[in-house]
C-alpha positions in Angstrom: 17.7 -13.0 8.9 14.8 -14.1 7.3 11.3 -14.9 9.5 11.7 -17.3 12.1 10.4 -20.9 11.5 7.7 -20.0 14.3 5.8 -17.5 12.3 6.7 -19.0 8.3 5.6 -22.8 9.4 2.4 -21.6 11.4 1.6 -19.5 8.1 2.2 -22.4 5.6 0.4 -25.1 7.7 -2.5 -23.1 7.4 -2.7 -22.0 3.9 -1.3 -25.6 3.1 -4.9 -27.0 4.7 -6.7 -24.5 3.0 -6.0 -26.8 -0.4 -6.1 -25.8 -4.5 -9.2 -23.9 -5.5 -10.9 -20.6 -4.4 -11.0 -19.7 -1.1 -14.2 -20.7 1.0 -16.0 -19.4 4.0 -15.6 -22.6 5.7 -12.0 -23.3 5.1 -10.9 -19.5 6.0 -12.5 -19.7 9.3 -11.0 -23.4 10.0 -8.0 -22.7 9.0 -7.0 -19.1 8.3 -9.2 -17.4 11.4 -6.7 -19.0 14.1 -4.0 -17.1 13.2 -5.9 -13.8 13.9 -6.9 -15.2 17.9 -5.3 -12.2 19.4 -7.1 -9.5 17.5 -10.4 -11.3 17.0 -10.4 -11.9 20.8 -9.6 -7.6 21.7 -11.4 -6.2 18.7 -14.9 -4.4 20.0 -17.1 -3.7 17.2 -18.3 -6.7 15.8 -17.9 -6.6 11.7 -14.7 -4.8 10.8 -14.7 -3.3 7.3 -12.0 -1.2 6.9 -9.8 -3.4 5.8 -8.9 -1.0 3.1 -7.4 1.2 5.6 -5.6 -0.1 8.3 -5.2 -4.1 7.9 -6.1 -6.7 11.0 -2.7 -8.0 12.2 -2.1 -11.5 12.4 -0.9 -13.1 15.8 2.7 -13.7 14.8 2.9 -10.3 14.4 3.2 -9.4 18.2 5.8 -12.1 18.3 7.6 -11.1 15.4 8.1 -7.4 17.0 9.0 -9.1 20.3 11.6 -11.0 18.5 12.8 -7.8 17.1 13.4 -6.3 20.7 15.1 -9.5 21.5 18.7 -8.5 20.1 18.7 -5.1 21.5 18.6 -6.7 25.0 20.9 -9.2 24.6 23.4 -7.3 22.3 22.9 -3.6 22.2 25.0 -2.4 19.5 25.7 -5.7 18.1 22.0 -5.6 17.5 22.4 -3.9 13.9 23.5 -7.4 12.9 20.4 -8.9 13.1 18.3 -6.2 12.3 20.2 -5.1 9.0 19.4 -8.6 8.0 15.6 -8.1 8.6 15.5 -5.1 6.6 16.6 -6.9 3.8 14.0 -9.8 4.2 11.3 -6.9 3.9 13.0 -5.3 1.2 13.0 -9.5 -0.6 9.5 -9.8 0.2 8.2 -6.3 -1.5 10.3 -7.1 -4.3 8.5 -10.4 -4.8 5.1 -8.4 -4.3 5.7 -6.2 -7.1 7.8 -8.8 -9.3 11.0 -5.8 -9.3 13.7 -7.5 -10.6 16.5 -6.4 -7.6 15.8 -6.5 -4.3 17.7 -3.3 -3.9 14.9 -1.5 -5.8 13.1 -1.3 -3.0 14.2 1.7 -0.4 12.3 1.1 2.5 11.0 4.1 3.9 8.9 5.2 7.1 5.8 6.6 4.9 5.4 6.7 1.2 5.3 10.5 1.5 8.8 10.3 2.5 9.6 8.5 -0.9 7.7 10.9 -2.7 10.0 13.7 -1.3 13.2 11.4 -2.1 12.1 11.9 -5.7 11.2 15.7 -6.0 14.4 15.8 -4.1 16.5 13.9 -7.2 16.0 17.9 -9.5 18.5 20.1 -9.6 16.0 22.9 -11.3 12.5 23.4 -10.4 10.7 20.7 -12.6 7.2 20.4 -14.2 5.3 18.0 -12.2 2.2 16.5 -13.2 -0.6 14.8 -11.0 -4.2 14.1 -10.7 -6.7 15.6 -7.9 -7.0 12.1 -6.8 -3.9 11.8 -4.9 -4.1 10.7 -1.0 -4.3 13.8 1.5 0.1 12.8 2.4 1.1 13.2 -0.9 -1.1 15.8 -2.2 0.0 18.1 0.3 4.1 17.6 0.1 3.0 18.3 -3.6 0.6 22.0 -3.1 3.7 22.9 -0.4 6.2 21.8 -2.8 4.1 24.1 -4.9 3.5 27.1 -2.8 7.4 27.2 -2.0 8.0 27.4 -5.9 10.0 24.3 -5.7 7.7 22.7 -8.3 5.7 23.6 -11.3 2.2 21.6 -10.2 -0.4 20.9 -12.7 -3.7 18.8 -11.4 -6.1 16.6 -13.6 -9.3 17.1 -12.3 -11.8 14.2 -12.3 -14.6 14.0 -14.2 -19.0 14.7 -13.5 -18.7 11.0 -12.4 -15.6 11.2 -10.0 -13.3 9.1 -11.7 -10.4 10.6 -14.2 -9.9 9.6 -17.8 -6.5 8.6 -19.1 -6.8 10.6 -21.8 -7.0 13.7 -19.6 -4.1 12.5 -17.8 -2.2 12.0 -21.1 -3.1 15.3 -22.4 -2.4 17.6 -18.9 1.3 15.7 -19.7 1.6 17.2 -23.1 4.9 17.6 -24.9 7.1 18.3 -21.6 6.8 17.0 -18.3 9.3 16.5 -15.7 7.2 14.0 -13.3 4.2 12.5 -13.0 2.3 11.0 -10.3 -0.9 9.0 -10.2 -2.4 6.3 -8.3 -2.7 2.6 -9.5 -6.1 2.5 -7.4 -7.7 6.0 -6.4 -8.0 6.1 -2.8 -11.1 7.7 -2.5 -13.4 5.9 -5.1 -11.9 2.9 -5.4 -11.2 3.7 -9.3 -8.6 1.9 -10.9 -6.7 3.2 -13.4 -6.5 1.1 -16.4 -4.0 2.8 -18.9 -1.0 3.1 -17.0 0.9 1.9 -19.7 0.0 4.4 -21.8 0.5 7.4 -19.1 4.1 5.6 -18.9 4.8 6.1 -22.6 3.3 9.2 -22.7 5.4 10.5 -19.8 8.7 8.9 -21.0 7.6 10.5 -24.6 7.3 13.9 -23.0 11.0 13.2 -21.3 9.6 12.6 -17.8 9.4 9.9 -15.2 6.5 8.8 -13.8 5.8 8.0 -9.7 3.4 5.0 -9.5 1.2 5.2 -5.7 0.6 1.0 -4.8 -0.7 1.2 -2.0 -4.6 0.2 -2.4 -2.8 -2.5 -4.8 -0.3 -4.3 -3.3 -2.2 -7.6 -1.5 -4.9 -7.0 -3.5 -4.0 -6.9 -7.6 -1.1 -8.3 -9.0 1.3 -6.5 -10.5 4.4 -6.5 -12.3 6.2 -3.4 -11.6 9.2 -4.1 -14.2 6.7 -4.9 -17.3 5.0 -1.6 -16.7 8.4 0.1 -16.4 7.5 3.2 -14.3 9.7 5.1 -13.0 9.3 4.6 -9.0 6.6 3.4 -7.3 5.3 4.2 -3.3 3.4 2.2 -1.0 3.1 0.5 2.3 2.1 -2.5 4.7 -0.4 -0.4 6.6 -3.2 -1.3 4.8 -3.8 -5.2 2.4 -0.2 -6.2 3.9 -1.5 -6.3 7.6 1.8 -4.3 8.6 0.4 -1.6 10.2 2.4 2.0 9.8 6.0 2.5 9.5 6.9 -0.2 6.7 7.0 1.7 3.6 9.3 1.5 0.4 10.1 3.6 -2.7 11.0 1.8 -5.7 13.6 2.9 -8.0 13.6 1.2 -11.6 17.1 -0.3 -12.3 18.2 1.8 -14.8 18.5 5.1 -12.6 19.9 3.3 -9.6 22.7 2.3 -12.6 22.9 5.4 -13.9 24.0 6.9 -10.6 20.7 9.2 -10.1 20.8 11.2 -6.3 18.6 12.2 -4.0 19.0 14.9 -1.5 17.3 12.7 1.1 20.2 10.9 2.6 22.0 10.0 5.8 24.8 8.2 6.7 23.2 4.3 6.2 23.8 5.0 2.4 27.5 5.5 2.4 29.9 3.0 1.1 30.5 1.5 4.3 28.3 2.8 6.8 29.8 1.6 10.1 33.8 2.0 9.2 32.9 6.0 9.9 34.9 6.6 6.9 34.4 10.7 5.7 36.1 10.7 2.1 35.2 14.5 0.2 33.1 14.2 -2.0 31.4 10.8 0.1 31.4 7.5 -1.5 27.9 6.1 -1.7 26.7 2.3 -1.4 26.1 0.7 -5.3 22.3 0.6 -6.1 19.1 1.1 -4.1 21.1 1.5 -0.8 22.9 4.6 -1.8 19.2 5.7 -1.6 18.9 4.9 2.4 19.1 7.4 5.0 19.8 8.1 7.7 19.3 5.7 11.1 16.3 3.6 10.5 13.0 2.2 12.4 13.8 -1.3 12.3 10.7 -2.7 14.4 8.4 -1.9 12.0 9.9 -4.1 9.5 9.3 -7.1 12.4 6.3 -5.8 12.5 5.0 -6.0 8.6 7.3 -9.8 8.4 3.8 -12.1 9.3 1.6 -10.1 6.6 3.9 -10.1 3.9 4.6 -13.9 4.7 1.2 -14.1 4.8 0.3 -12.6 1.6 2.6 -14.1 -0.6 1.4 -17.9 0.7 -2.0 -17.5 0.2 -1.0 -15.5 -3.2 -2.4 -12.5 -4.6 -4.6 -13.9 -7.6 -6.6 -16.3 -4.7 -6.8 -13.4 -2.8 -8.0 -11.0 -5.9 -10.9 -13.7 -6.6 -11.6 -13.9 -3.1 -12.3 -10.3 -2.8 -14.2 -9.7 -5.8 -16.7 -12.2 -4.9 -17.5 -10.5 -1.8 -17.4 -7.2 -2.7 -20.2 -8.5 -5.4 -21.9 -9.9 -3.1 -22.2 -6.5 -0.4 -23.3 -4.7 -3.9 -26.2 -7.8 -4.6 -26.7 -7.1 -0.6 -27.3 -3.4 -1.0 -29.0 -3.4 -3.8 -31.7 -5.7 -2.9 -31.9 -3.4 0.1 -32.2 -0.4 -2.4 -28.6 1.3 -2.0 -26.6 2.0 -5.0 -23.0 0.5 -4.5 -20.4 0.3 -6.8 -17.1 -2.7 -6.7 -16.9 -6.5 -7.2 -15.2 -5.1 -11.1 -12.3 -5.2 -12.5 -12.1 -1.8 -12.8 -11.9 -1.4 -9.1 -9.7 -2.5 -5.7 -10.5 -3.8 -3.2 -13.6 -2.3 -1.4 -17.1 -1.1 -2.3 -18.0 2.4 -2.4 -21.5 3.8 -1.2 -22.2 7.4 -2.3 -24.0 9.5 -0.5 -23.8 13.6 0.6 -23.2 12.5 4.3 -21.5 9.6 3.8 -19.2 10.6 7.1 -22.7 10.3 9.1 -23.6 7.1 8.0 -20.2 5.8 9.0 -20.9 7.2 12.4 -23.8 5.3 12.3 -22.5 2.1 11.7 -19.7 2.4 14.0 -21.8 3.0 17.0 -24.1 -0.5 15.5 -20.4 -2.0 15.7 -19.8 -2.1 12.2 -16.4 -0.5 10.9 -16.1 1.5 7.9 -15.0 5.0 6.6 -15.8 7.6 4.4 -13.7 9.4 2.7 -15.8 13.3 1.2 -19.2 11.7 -0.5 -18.0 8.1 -0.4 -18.0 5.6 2.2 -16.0 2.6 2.0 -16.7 -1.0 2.7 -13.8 -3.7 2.7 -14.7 -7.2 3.4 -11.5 -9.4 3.7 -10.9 -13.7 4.1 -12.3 -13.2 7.4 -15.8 -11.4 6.7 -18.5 -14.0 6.7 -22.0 -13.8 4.8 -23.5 -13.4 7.9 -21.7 -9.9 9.0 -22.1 -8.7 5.2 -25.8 -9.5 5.6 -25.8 -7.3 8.8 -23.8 -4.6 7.0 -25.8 -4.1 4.3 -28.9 -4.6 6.9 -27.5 -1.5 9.0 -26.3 0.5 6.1 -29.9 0.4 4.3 -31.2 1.8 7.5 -28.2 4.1 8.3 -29.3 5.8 4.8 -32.9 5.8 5.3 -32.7 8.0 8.1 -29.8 10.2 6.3 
């Protein structure tokens, strides 16, 4: 089943008052800042900035996993009924997110590590894999180990004297043959956002590759239309902008190797045919499309779980929430800088949160935690990521505490 009317109406009433226009201060906390009560009442420190890693849930979202519990106890085994249903709802709603044109493209998964392993597990000869140094630490390693067991050929692109990598390198490491190629949409680390995808597409499907797209620092913060740019597969997750918290993750397969009958060795028993007739024909007879990608038994509360973000984000819509985001992440960087700290964000060559660079950058965020002010840092760069619920005031304080946090650093 879809969501309940419960958590769908309370989220459309509320974005419904919010009106046409960009998103204000005044309206988000009138009207948007109920439906985060629960964790607004529990959370301790008092500005929350990491957004960019782990995303605040929304209320429903406790009642959502409730309701998830709620067939188990009353049906046990008929249970599956209900929760088959909400797997597909997720699977609607990602699809939507990344304008994929079949729901079935999207393979949920319990981490987007697990859908990069579904690919490297579709060659039936060691291939030529290609990917930059700017990988997150879950796929980076199932890539060196891949590596290290000679299961792969790895190549890296390094990043350049400034930190951020140039297409062209990118393009050139792929060269005349290539297998795979991996890069991320929006660099984890610096916030860089890769502009020429398009090109690195061609340029892999030149070289007779595929290319493996990482979403997660975009999806729920840029919009994106996974079909025009006609990658390969794509990874990501509802821990982070989609407020879903762990466990919800997807691979996407582009059509025209679902159609083409392309396998993975990463199955189970959920992507037969017919899954619960227990049916054993030799060789086994798959399910058509994305779902003779699933695997074996599945989570299903995490999928109740990431329901009231993914609502969330598609009522409010990406674009409002892209402006929305810009604006404050120019504003921390006016903040900081009349404060004398360099920051770089609020461009369109960036996602969703500022970076501040610095050598002890994992100090500073010490700092600011024990001031109550949430953030991370990820090497030399600390991340700040307002969202609709940051107010001028607690970026005023940040960038207050921060300044000070450096001085003494």
């Amino acid at each position: 089943m879809s969501a309940p009317a419960g958590t769908a109406e309370r989220i459309a009433a509320a974005i419904a008052a919010l009106g046409a226009g960009p998103l204000t201060e005044a309206s988000l906390q009138r009207h948007v800042a109920p439906l985060f009560a629960r964790h607004r009442r529990a959370y301790g420190p008092r500005i929350y900035l990491a957004n960019h890693s782990l995303g605040r849930p929304l209320d429903a979202t406790e009642d959502d996993v409730l309701e998830g519990l709620a067939p188990w106890f009353a049906h046990l085994g008929g249970a599956w009924n209900e929760w088959t249903a909400e797997i597909d709802a997720f699977r609607a709603r990602l699809a939507a997110l990344l304008a994929a044109p079949r729901r079935d493209c999207i393979v949920p998964k319990t981490s987007a590590g697990q859908g990069l392993r579904a690919v490297l597990n579709t060659y039936e000869t060691v291939p030529r894999v290609v990917a930059t140094r700017g990988e997150f630490d879950s796929l980076d390693l199932i890539l060196r180990e891949y590596a290290a067991r000679s299961r792969i050929a790895l190549t890296f692109v390094e990043a350049r004297a400034d930190g951020c990598f140039d297409d062209a390198d990118i393009i050139a490491t792929i060269g005349e043959r290539v297998d795979l190629v991996v890069v991320s949409h929006v660099i984890f680390n610096t916030g860089q956002r890769l502009a020429g995808i398009a090109d690195i597409v061609a340029a892999t499907h030149a070289a007779g590759g595929k290319l493996l797209l990482d979403v997660y620092h975009t999806l729920g913060v840029l919009l994106i239309d996974i079909a025009a740019l006609d990658v390969d597969f794509a990874i990501g997750g509802s821990y982070k902008y989609l407020r879903g918290g762990p466990g919800a993750c997807f691979l996407y397969v582009h059509p025209r190797h679902l159609d083409a009958n392309l396998r993975t060795l990463d199955t189970g028993w959920f992507a037969k045919e017919a899954p619960f007739d227990y049916a054993r024909p030799d060789p086994p007879r798959y399910a058509p499309g994305g779902d003779g990608w699933l695997e074996s038994t599945p989570a299903v509360l995490p999928f109740y779980q990431a329901r009231a973000g993914t609502l969330f984000t598609l009522a409010i819509g990406v674009a409002r929430l892209r402006e929305h985001s810009l604006a404050a992440q120019r504003r921390l960087v006016e903040l900081l800088a009349e404060r004398r700290v360099a920051a770089e964000g609020g461009s369109d060559d960036r996602g969703a949160f500022v970076i501040v660079t610095h050598p002890r950058a994992a100090n500073i965020a010490d700092a600011l935690q024990r001031d109550g002010i949430a953030t991370d840092a990820r090497g030399t760069y600390l991340r700040l990521c307002p969202d609709v619920l940051t107010t001028e005031t607690e970026l005023v304080e940040a960038a207050s505490a921060l300044a000070a946090a450096v001085s003494r650093f």
